[in-house]
N, C-alpha and C positions, 0 to 999 in steps of 0.2 A: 583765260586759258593759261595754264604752265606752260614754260617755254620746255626744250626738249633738256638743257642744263638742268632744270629748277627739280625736275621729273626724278625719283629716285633709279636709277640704274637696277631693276632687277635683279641681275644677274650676281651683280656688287652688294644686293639685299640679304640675298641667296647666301652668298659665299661669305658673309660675313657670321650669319646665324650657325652655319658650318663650324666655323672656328672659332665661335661661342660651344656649340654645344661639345667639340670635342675636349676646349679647355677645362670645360666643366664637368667631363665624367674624367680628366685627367686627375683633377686636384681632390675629385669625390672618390677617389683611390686610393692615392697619397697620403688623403686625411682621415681611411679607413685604415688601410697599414698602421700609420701614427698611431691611433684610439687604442690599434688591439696589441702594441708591443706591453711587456712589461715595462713599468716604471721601474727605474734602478735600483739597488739598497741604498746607495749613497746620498740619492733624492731623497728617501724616504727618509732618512737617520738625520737631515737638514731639517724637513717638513717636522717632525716630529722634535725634534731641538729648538723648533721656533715656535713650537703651541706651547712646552713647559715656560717657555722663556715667555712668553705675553700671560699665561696662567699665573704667573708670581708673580707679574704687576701690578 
């Protein structure tokens, strides 16, 4: 038999799944915002500056 330490704390099960699930529709937010911004010109005119430049190698 488990002692009553050994025994998971319910409540402490509970409340942890909690603050799992809300971390996780936090960041699946965050990381939706992120997806739908435009990318900058400036990023692009780099990204685009380093394909001709590996293209002539």
């Amino acid at each position: 038999m488990m002692s009553d330490e050994a025994k998971p704390d319910v409540e402490t099960e509970r409340s942890r799944k909690v603050r799992q699930r809300r971390l996780g529709d936090q960041l699946r937010r965050i990381y939706e915002d992120v997806t739908t911004e435009p990318v900058p010109d400036e990023f692009l005119n780099l990204l685009e500056q380093a394909d001709q430049s590996s293209n002539k190698k």
